[in-house]
LODREN-245437 format. One record per residue (C-alpha): x negated, y, z negated; residue number from 1. Coordinates in steps of 0.001 Angstrom, whole numbers, always signed. Last residue first. Layout:
N
PT	X	Y	Z	NUM
...
END
This chain:
341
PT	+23683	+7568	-3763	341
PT	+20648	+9655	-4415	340
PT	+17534	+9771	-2097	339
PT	+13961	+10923	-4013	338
PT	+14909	+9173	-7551	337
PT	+12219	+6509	-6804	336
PT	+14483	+3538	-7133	335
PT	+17206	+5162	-3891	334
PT	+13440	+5855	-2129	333
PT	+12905	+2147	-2406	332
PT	+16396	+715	-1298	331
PT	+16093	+3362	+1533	330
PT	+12641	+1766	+2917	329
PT	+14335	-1445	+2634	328
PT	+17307	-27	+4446	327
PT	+15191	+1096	+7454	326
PT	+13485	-2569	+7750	325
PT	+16611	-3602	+8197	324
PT	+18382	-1526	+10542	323
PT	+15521	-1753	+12780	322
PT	+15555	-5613	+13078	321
PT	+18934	-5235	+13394	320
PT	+18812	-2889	+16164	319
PT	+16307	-5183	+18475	318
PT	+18621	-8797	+17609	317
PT	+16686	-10640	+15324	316
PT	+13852	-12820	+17654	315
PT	+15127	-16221	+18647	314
PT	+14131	-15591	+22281	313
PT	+10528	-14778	+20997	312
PT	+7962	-11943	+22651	311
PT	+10354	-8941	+24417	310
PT	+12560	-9177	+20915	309
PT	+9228	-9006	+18867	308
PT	+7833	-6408	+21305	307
PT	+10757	-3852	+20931	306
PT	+11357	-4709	+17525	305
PT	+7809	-3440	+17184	304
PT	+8773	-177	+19229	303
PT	+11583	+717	+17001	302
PT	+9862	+83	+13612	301
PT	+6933	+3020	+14713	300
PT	+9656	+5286	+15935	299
PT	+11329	+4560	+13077	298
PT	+8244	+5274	+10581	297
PT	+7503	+8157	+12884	296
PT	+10744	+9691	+12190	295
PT	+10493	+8948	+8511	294
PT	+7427	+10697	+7934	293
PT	+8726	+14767	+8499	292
PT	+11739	+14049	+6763	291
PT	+9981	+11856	+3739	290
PT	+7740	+14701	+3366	289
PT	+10616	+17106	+2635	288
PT	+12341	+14990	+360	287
PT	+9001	+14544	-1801	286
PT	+9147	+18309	-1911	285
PT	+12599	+18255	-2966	284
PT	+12348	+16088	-5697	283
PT	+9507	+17371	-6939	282
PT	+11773	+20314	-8208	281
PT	+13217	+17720	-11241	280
PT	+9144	+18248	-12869	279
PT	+8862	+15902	-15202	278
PT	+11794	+13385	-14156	277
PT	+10820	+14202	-10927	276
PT	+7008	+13091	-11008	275
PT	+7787	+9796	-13293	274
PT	+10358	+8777	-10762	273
PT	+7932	+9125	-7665	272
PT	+5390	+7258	-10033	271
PT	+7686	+4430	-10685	270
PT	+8795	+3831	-7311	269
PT	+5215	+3887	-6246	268
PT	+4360	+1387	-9058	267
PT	+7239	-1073	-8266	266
PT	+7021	-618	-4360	265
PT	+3030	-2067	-4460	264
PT	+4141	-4952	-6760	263
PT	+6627	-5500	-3688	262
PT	+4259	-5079	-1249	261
PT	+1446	-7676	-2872	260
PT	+3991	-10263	-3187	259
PT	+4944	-9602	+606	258
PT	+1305	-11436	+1250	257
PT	+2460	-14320	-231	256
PT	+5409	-14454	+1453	255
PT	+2724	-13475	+4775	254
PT	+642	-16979	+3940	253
PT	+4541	-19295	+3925	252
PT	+5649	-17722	+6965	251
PT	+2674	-18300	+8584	250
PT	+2335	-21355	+7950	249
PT	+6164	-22731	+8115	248
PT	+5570	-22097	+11830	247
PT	+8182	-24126	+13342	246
PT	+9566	-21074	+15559	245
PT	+12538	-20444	+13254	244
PT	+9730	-20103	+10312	243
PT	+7999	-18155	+12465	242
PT	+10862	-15461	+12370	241
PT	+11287	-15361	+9263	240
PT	+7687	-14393	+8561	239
PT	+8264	-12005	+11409	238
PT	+10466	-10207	+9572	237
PT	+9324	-10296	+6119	236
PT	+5876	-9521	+6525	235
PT	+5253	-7524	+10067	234
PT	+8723	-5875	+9939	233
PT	+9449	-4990	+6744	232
PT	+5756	-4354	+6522	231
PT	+6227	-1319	+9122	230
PT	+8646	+288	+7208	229
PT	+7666	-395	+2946	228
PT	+4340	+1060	+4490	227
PT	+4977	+3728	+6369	226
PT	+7894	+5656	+3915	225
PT	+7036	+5234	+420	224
PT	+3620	+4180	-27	223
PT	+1876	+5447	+3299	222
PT	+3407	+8564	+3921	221
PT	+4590	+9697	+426	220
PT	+1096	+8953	-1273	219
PT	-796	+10937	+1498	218
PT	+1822	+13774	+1101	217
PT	+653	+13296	-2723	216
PT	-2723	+13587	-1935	215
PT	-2424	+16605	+462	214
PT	-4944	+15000	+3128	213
PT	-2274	+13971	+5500	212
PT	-4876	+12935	+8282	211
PT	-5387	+9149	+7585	210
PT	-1243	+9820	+7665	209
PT	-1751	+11038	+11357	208
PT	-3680	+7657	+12172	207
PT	-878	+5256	+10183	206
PT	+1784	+6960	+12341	205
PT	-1	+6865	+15849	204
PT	-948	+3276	+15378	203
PT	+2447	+2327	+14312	202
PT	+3947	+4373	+17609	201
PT	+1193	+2761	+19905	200
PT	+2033	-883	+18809	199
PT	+4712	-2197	+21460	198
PT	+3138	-342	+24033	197
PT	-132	-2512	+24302	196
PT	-3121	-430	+24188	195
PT	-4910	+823	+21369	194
PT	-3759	-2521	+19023	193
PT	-3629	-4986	+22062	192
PT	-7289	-3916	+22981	191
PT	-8255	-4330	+19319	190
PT	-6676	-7809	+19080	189
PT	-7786	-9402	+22412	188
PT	-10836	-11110	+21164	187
PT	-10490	-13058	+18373	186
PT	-7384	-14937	+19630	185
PT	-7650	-14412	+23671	184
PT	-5402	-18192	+24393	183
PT	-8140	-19631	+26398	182
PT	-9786	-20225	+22779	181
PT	-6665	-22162	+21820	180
PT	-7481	-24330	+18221	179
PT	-10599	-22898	+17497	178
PT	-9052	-19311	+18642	177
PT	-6061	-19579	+15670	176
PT	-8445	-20902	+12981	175
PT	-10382	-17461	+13823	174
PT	-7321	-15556	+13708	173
PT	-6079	-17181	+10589	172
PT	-9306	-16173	+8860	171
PT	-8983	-12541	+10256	170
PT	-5089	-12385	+9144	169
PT	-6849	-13349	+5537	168
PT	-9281	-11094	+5662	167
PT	-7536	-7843	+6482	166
PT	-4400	-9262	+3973	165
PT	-6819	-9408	+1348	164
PT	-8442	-5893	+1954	163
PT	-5122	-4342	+1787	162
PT	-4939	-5532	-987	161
PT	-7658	-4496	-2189	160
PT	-6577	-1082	-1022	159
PT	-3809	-1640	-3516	158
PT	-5814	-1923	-6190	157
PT	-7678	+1070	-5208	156
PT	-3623	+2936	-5483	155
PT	-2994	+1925	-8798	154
PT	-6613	+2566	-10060	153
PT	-6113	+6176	-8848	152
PT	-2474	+6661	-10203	151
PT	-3586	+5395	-14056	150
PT	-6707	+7471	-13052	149
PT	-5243	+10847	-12836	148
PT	-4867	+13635	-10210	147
PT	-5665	+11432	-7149	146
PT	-8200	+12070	-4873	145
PT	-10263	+9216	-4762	144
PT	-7421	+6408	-4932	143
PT	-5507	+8134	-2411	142
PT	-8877	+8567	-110	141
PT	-8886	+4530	-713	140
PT	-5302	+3956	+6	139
PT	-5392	+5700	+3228	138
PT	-8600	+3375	+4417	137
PT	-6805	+262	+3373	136
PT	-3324	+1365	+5378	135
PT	-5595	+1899	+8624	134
PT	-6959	-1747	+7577	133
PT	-3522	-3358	+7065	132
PT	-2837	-1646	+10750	131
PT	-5851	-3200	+12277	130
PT	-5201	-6847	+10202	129
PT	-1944	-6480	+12216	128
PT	-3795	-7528	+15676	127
PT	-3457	-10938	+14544	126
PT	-88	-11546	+13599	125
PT	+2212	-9723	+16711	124
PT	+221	-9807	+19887	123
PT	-1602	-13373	+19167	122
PT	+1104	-14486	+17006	121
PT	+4039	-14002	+19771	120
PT	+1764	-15321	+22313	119
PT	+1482	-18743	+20434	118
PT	+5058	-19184	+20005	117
PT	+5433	-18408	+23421	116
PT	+2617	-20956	+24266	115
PT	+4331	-23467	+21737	114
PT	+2897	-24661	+18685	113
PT	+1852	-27728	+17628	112
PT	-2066	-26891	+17677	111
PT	-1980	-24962	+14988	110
PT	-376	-27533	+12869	109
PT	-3352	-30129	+13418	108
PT	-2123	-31525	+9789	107
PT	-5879	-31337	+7845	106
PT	-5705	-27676	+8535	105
PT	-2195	-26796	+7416	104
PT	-2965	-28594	+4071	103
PT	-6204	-26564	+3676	102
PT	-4586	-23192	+4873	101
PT	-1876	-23930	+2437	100
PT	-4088	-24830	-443	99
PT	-6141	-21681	+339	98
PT	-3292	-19634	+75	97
PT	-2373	-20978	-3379	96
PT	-5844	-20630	-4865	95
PT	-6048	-17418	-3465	94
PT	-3005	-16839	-5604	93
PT	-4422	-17427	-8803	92
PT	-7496	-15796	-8053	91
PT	-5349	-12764	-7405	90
PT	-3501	-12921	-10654	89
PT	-7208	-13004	-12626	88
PT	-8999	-10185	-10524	87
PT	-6186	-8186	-11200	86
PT	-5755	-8473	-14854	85
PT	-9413	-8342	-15513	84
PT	-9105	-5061	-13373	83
PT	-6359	-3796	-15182	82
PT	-2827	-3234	-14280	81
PT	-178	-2283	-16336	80
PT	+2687	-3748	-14135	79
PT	+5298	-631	-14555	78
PT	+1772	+1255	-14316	77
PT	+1829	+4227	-16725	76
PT	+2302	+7961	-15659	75
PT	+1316	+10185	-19037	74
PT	-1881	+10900	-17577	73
PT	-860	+13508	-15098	72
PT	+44	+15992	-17707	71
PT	+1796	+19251	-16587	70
PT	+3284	+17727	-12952	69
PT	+3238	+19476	-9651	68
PT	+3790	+18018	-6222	67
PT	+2945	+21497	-3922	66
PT	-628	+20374	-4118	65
PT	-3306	+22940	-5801	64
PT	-5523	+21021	-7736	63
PT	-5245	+18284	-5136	62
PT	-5223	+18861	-1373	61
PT	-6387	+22504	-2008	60
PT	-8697	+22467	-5208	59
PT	-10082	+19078	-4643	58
PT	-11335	+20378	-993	57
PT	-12544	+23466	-2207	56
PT	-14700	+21087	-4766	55
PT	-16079	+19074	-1243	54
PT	-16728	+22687	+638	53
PT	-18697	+24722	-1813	52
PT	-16823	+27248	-3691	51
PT	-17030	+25745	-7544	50
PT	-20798	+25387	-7097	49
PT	-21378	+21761	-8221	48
PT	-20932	+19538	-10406	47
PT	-17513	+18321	-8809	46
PT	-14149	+18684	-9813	45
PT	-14378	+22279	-10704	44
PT	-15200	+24313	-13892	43
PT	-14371	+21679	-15895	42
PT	-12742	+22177	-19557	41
PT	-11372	+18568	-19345	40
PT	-11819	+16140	-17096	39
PT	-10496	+16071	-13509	38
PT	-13188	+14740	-11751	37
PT	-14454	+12337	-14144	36
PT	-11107	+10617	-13904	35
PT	-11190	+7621	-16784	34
PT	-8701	+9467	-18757	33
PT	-7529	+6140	-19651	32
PT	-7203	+3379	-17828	31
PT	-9235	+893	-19862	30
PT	-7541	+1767	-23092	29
PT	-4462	+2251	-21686	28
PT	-3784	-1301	-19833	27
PT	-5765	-3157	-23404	26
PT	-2920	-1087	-25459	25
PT	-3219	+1886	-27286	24
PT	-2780	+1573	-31202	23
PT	+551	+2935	-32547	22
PT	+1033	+6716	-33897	21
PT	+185	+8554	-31337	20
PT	-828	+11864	-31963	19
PT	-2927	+12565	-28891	18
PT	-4185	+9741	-26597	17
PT	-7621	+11347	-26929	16
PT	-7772	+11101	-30748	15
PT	-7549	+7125	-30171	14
PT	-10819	+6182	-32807	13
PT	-9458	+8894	-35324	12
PT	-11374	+11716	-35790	11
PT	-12491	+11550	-39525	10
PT	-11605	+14432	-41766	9
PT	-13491	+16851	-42940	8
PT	-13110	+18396	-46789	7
PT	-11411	+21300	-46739	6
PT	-9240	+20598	-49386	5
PT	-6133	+21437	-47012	4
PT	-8109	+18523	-44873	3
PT	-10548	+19884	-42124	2
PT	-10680	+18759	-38326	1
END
């Protein structure tokens, strides 16, 4: 860059930001343009030849996705995320759960509760660390594919997440089969999750959205339509209802948990927003995806009321427990801009 006296003129330190005339903070510094598959002047997204399979991959389920936006990068994290940030909030709740699971410990709670009670966890809590893990694996391939790396970190901190909840429900488990090993904790969980009828419609939603390789279809599936769904059910729901069954526990540990979902709604809310306020034709290809995923996401809803009901007498009645976790998902796609009063 050359002054009108043609001397040259120092690139300032933030030159990548554009002309911005305030300093970037810590969340953009860190975040920025940190894509190496999508930088600038590339040829394809991988250094390689531009027609072998994993760069024709980038170029159809990402390069080329229906969801279009000029600059990727402007999208900011309503919670500005970093990985110091992260680390640090987590800690801070770990330290909360494990205070709980300490307390519960030392207080024989497990071993107060009653064999319905107890079936109700073993086919409702512990085989959910399966569906936390389909949702970690989606999340992952989100975080991989997508068109910028404020969206990318988003979505890996969400698979860590994801990751918590997996460990957590497997820590549970285990405390769960010390105190009733005739009770199939730790063992029954995959069977239940392949088999029992009350799961088959989740499992057969989170599976096909493993298979929605269009990034942003990916990103509709799971953030705004699967997920806010099925954890309607598995966090808020059933946290209520072991709290009616005695089981502060559990509903205290999946609270928690629903901390995770809600930070998760914020950014996906956001980024749906940021997409059709660029670009106001998004709108109807988000609308499109949420038609083909919503079905499934009922279906999915449907059958778990099914079980809950069919598992605890104080259970929500089947059709509110439906009706609820629908309106959540509503309530979110009302914040993204997709569905309009």
């Amino acid at each position: 860059m050359s002054s009108p006296s043609g001397t040259v003129m120092r690139r300032r330190t933030w030159s990548d930001f554009g002309d911005v005339r305030r300093m970037p903070s810590e969340y953009e510094i860190v975040t920025h343009n940190a894509n190496w598959t999508v930088r600038k002047s590339r040829a394809s997204a991988l250094e390689a030849s531009p027609s072998s399979p994993a760069n024709l991959w980038f170029l159809t389920y990402r390069d080329r996705a229906p969801l279009c936006v000029e600059d990727w990068n402007a999208f900011r994290d309503p919670d500005e995320i970093t990985y110091r940030r992260y680390v640090t909030m987590q800690d801070e709740q770990e330290t909360v759960v494990a205070s709980l699971l300490e307390e519960y410990s030392d207080a024989g709670h497990d071993k107060t509760h009653s064999p319905a009670w107890r079936s109700c966890l073993a086919k409702l809590f512990a085989p959910a660390r399966y569906s936390a893990h389909a949702m970690q694996m989606a999340y992952a391939y989100l975080a991989y594919m997508a068109p910028s790396s404020y969206i990318s970190n988003c979505a890996a901190f969400a698979a860590a997440d994801m990751l918590r909840r997996v460990s957590l429900t497997a820590y549970r488990t285990r405390e769960l089969q010390r105190a009733w090993p005739e009770d199939g904790f730790g063992v029954a969980e995959r069977a239940i999750w392949e088999t029992e009828a009350g799961w088959q419609e989740a499992r057969k939603a989170l599976e096909l959205s493993l298979i929605a390789y269009d990034w942003a279809e990916c990103f509709s599936a799971i953030n705004l339509v699967l997920r806010p769904s099925i954890e309607d059910v598995l966090n808020r729901q059933l946290g209520g209802l072991a709290r009616r069954n005695d089981d502060e526990q559990t509903w205290l540990l999946l609270s928690n948990l629903s901390l995770d979902s809600e930070r998760c709604d914020r950014w996906s809310a956001a980024l749906a927003r940021f997409t059709i306020d660029k670009n106001p034709g998004n709108r109807e290809v988000f609308r499109r995806w949420i038609a083909k995923w919503a079905p499934r996401a009922d279906s999915a809803v449907a059958d778990l009321a099914n079980l809950m009901c069919g598992l605890a007498t104080n259970a929500t009645p089947h059709g509110e427990i439906a009706s609820q976790a629908r309106l959540r998902r509503e309530s979110l796609l009302r914040l993204s801009g997709i569905q309009q009063d």
